[in-house]
Structures are given as C-alpha cells and as structure tokens.
C-alpha positions in Angstrom: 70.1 -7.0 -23.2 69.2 -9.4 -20.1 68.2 -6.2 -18.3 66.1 -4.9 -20.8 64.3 -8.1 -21.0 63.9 -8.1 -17.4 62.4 -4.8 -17.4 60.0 -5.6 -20.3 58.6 -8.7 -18.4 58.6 -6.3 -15.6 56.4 -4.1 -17.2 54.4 -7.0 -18.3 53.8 -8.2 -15.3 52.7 -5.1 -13.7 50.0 -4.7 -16.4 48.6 -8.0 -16.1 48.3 -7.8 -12.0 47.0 -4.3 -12.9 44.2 -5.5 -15.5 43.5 -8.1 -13.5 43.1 -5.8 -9.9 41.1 -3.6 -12.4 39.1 -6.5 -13.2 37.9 -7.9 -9.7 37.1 -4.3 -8.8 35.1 -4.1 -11.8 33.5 -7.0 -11.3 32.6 -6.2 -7.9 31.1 -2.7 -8.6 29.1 -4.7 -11.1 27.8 -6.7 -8.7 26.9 -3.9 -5.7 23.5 -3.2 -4.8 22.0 -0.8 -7.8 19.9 1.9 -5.7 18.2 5.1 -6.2 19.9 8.4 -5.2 16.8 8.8 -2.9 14.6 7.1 -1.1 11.6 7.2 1.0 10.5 4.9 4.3 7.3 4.7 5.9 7.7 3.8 9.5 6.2 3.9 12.8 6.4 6.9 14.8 9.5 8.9 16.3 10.7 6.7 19.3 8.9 3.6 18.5 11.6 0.5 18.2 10.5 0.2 14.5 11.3 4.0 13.7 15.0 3.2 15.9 15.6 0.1 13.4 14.5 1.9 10.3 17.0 4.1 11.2 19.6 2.3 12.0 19.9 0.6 8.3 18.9 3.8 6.9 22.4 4.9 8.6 24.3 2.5 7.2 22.8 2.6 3.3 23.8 6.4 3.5 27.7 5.1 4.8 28.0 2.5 2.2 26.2 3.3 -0.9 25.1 6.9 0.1 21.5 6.7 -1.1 19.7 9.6 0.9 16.8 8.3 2.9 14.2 9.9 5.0 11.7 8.4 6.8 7.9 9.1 6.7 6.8 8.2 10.7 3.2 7.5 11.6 2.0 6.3 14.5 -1.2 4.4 13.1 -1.5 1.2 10.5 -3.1 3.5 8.0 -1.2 6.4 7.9 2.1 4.2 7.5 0.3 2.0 4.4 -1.1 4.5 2.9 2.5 6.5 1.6 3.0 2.7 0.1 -0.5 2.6 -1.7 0.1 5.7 -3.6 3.9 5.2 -4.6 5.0 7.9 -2.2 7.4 4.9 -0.6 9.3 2.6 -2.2 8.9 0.3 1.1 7.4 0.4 4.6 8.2 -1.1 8.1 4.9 -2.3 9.4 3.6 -4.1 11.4 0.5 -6.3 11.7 -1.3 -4.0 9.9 -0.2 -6.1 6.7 -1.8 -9.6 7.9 -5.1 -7.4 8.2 -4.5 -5.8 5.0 -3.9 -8.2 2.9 -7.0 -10.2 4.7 -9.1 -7.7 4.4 -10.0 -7.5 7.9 -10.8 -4.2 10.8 -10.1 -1.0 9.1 -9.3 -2.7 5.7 -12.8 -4.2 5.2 -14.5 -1.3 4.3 -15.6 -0.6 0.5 -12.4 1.9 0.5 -9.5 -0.4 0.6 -10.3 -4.0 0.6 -7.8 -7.0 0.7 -3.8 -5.4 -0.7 -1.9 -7.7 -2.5 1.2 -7.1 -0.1 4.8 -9.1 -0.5 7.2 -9.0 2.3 11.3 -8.6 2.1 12.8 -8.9 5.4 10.5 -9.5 8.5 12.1 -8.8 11.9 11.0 -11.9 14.6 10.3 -10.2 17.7 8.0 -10.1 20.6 5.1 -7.6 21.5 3.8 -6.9 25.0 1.5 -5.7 27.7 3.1 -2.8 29.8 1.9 -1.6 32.8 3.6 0.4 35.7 5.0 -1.0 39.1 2.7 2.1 41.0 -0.5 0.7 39.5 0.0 -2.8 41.4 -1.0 -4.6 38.6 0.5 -8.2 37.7 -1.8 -9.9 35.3 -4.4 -9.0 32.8 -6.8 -10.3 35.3 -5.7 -7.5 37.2 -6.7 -5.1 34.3 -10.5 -5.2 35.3 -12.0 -1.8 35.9 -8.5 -0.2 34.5 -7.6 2.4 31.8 -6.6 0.6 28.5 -5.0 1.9 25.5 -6.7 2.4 22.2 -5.4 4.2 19.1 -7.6 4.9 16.2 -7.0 4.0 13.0 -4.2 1.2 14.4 -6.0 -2.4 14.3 -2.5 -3.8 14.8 -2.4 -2.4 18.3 -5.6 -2.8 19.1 -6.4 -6.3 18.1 -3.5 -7.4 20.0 -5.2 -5.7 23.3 -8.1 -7.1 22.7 -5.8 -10.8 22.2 -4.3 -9.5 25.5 -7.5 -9.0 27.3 -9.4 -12.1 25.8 -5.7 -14.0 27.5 -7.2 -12.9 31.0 -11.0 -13.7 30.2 -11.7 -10.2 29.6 -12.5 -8.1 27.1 -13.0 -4.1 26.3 -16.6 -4.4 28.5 -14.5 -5.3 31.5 -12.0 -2.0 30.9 -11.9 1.7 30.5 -11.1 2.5 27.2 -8.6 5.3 26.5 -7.8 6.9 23.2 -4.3 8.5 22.0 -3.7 9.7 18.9 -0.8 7.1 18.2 1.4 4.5 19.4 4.2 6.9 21.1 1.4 8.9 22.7 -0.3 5.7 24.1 3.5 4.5 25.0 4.1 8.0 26.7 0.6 8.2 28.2 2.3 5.6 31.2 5.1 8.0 32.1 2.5 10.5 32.3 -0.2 8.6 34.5 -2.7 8.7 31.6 -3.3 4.9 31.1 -2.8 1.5 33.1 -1.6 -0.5 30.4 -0.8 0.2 26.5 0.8 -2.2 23.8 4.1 -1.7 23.0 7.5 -3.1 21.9 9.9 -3.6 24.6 12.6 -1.8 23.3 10.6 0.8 22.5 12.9 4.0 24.0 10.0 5.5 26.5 9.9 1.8 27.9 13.4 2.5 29.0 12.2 5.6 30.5 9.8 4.5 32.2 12.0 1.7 33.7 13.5 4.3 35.4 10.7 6.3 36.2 9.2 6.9 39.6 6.4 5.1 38.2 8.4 1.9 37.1 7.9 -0.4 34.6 6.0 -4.1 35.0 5.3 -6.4 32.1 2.3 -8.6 32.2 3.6 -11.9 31.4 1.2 -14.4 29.1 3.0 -17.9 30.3 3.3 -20.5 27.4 1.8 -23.3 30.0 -1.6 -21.1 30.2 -3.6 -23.0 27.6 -6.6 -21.7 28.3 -5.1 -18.0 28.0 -3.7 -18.8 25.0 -6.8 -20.3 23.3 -8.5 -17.3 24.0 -6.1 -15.0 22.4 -5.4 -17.2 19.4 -9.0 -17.0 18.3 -8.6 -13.2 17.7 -4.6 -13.1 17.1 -3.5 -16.2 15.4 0.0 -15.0 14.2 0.8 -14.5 18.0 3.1 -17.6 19.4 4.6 -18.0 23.2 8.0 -16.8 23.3 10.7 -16.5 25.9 12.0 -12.5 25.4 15.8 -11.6 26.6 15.7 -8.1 25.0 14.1 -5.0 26.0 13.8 -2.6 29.0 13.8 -4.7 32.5 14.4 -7.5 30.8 17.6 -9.5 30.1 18.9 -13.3 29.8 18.7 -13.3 33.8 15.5 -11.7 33.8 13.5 -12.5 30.9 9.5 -12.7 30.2 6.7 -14.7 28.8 5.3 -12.5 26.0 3.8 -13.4 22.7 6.1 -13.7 19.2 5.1 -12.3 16.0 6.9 -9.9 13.4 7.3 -6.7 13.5 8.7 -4.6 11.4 8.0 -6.4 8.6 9.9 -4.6 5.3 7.0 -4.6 2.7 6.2 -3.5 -0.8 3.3 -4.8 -3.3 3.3 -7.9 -5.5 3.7 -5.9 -8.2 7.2 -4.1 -7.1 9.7 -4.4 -10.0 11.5 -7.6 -9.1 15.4 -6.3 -9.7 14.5 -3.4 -7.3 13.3 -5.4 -4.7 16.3 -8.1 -5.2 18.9 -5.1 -5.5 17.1 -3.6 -1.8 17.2 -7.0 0.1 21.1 -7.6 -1.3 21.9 -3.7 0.2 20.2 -4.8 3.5 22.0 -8.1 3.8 25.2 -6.3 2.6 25.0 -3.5 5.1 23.7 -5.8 8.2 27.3 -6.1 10.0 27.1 -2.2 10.3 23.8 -1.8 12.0 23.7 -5.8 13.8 25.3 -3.9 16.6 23.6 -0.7 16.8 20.6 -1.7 19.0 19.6 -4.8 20.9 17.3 -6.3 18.8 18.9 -5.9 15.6 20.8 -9.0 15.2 17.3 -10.8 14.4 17.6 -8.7 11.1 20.1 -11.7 10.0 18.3 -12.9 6.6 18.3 -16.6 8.0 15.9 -15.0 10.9 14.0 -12.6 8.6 13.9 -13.7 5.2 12.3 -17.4 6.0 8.5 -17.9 6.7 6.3 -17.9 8.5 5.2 -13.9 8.8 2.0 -11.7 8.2 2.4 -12.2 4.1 4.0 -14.3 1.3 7.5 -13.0 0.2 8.3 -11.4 -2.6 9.8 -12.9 -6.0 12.8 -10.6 -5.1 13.6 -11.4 -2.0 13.0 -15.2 -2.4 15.5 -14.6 -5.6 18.3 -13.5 -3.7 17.3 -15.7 -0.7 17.9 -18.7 -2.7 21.0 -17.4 -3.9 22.4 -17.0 -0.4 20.9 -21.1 0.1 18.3 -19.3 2.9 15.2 -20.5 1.3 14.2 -23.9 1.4 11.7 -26.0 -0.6 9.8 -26.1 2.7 9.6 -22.2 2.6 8.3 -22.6 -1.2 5.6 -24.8 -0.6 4.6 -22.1 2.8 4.6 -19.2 0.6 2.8 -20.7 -2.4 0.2 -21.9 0.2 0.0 -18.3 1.0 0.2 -16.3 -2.1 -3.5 -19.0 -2.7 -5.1 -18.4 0.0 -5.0 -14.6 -0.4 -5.7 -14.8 -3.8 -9.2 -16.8 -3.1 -9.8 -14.0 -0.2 -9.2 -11.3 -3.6 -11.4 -13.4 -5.8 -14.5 -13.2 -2.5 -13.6 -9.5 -2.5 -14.2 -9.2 -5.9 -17.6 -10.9 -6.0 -18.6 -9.1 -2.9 -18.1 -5.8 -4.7 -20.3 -7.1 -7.6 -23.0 -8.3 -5.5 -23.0 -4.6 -3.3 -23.2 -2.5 -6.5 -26.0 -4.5 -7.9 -27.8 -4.0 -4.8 -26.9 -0.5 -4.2 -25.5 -1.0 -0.4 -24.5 1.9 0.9 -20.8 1.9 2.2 -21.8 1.7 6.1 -23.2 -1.4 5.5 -20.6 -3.0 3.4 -18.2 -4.5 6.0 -20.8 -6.4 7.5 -21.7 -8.0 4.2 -18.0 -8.4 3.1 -17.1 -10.1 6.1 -20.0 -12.4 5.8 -19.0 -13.3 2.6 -15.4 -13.8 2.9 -16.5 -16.2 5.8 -18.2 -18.3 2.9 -15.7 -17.9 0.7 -12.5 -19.6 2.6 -15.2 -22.2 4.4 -15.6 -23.5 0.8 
C-alpha cells in the first residue's frame, strides 16, 4: 500500500514539475520577439561598414528567430530613404541623411519631399573621417588645396560632411577639384584606384582595410579637438559632428588612435507613424540577439542599447523604442525631456513647411525656385 502511495505522489510530482517546466517555457515563448517571416532593410552599399553591420544582426535574427531578411544597398541618402517612404522597408540603416530629412534641408528641401517625420530605434555612436593615401603626401585638409575631392550625387550626408571637412581647414569646394562617383563604395574605391585624393568614409569600412595595405597606403587627416577655430568652422555647416578620440578602424587601434569627428551612423530608423508593438517587438529582437553579433566586427559592441538607444542622435526616438528602453531602465527622464525638445522643434519646422507650401501655390512658384523660398522661410520660422 506504502508503495503504491509512493508511486502516486511520484506521479504527482512529475506532473507538477512537468506543468510547471511547461509553464516557464510557455511563458517565455510568450514573451519572444513577435516578427514577420520576412523582412526587408535598406542599407548603404555592399562593403560600406553600415551594409557589414546590417548584416551582421541580420545573421543572427535568421539564427534565433529565423525571420528571412534581405537587404536593399544603396550607396546615396536618397536611394536608401526612399524604400522606407513607400513601405517597401520596414526599417533602414542611414545615416545623416535623416538629420537633413527630417529638417528639411539639401536634397530634401525641394517641393518633392520636404521635412519626414522620421523616429529612430537604435543609433550606432561612431566616428566619420577624411581618408587620404600615404603616396599623395598629404597630412591636413590644408593640404587638400588644389586636390581631387570626393562628391557623390544625391548623398548630402557625404557631402556636407566634406564640405564640414574642408571649412575645418579654411577651405571650401572653390579651393578643390571636385570629383564625382556614383556612390559611397565607388568614391571609397576611387583611392585604391588613384581616382581621388581624399573621400569620406567610415573607418571600418572593408576597402579602408585594403587600402591600408595597398601600395598606395592609407593616411587619415586628423581634425584635433584643441583646433577651435577648425572646429567652429565645421560646426557652422555640421552641428551633429563632436571631437572624438577613434580606437577602431583600419590603421587605427588603442596604441594608434585618431582625432576624427563623432556622430551616428547607422542610425535604425522608421516613421512616427510605425505601429508601436512592431517597432517595440524589433528593438527587443535586436537587444536579444546583440551577444551573437557584439563580436562579429569591431565596431559592433557600440550596438549595446545603453550606447544606442539614449540621445542625443539625428532624430527623436520612437514611442517603441523608448517603451522597451524604459523597461530595460535605459531611458532616463533626462532623455524624455531631449526627445520631447526634439519631436517640437521638428514639428514647428512641419508647421513652416506647411505654410510655405501654401504661400508657393498661391503664387504659382515654379519648383526650381521653391528651395530658395522654403529655406528662407524656415529661417523665419525657428528665429521666431
């Protein structure tokens, strides 16, 4: 009788630890990222350091929670937004191209597109930079004068920052030959080949590395926090650029490292109307997934959401992200009052555009004209 017993409680027992193992595992599927099957990223081109990183935690969503990704690369600011404009994306990894965007400034201040009412996720802190090679001799953007210069088309985020660059020295595009490429990993390629003296370009972007090895050799021009003048000069046309001390990237290391401007880049970005559980569930899966790719390139550790997910950066956050930031005790009060600041400032810059639009159909201005007038008028607007 005492055996039977035993094997009844037995059997009890086992059903209780079972319920309850069946429990926690239900509970934690519950809580798992909820994903499409599919999805699509627009990026910068093949071989850029924001195509590598897309990549990279494109890799490890398809290990863990095997969504299917692909990734839509283009190597200028419009052709990576504009996949995102028309829904084709459900995110992209951009660059600079959303402070001008959602400002309504360069390329996005003509009567087509106008100030975009863009929310950020995750913004990777990095650094951006001025290479040149070790066979042209040059050392400083003083030593740019008279030299071939970069300039892509349809990329204000490039080529604002060389004009930043250039402005550093006391120079600007008057004092240089200007060289097109069709995008950044033909501008970035155009060194191996002895096309251009100097293009803008991440440090870890892979043809940096090439190039380091090159017969032509790689040189960075260094912008030296202790250069006020320099850095007055580029502030007034790149004010989201800080000094920073870089560690990471082709000929540079802890030992070795270089003076070069801060900023974000690539910034994971989605309108401010993206459905709020999809963009919570999307940061969750790139938080959750971030010990399989933190390892898988140099830079990606700064993908850690206490480095990405906190202001400031090129646009407010998203209600989303700042959800499941808060959650995680990431977002702070001080990062509230930042993005609220934000989120109003942009809105009055919507509001100008608005009137702006008004005033050039009642006055039948033809599109060529517009920007002027828009740009004139957003002035007015955020002197008020």
């Amino acid at each position: 009788m005492s055996r039977l017993r035993l094997k009844k409680n037995g059997f009890i027992f086992t059903v209780c630890i079972s319920l309850t193992l069946f429990g926690f595992l239900t509970l934690a599927a519950a809580e798992a990222p909820v994903l499409p099957k599919t999805m699509l990223w627009s990026c910068y081109d093949v071989g850029a350091s924001g195509y590598i990183q897309a990549s990279a935690i494109a890799d490890a969503f398809v290990k863990k929670y095997g969504v299917r990704i692909r990734l839509l690369p283009s190597g200028t600011s419009i052709g990576r937004l504009i996949p995102l404009t028309t829904g084709r994306v459900s995110c992209g990894f951009l660059a600079n191209e959303v402070f001008f965007a959602v400002e309504g400034l360069y390329d996005f201040s003509s009567i087509e597109w106008g100030p975009q009412d863009l929310r950020l996720i995750l913004a990777h802190p990095t650094t951006i930079a001025l290479a040149t090679t070790k066979e042209s001799g040059i050392k400083s953007v003083k030593g740019l004068k008279g030299k071939r210069v970069s300039w892509i088309p349809g990329a204000p985020t490039l080529n604002i920052k060389a004009e930043a660059f250039l402005a550093f020295g006391g120079l600007t595009w008057k004092d240089v030959k200007r060289v097109e490429f069709p995008s950044y990993g033909a501008a970035c390629k155009a060194l191996l080949q002895g096309k251009t003296d100097a293009s803008v370009v991440s440090t870890s972007a892979s043809t940096m590395y090439e190039l380091e090895t090159s017969p032509r050799g790689l040189q960075w021009i260094p912008f030296p926090a202790d250069d006020k003048e320099g850095w007055k000069g580029m502030l007034k046309i790149a004010p989201f650029l800080s000094p920073k001390q870089e560690t990471v990237g082709a000929a540079i290391s802890k030992e070795n490292p270089v003076a070069l401007p801060g900023y974000r880049y690539p910034m994971i970005t989605v309108y401010a109307n993206a459905d709020v559980e999809q963009v919570y569930n999307l940061i969750k899966a790139l938080d959750e997934t971030y010990p399989m790719y933190e390892k898988t390139h140099a830079v990606m550790p700064a993908w850690k959401i206490s480095e990405a997910g906190v202001p400031p950066a090129d646009a407010p956050y998203h209600v989303g992200a700042i959800k499941y930031l808060k959650e995680k005790g990431v977002w702070t009060a001080k990062d509230d009052e930042w993005n609220n600041g934000r989120v109003a400032h942009l809105k009055k810059v919507q509001e100008a555009w608005d009137n702006a639009i008004s005033q050039a159909e009642l006055k039948k201005m033809k599109s060529k004209h517009f920007p002027k007038f828009w740009l004139e008028e957003r002035a007015k607007a955020l002197a008020d």
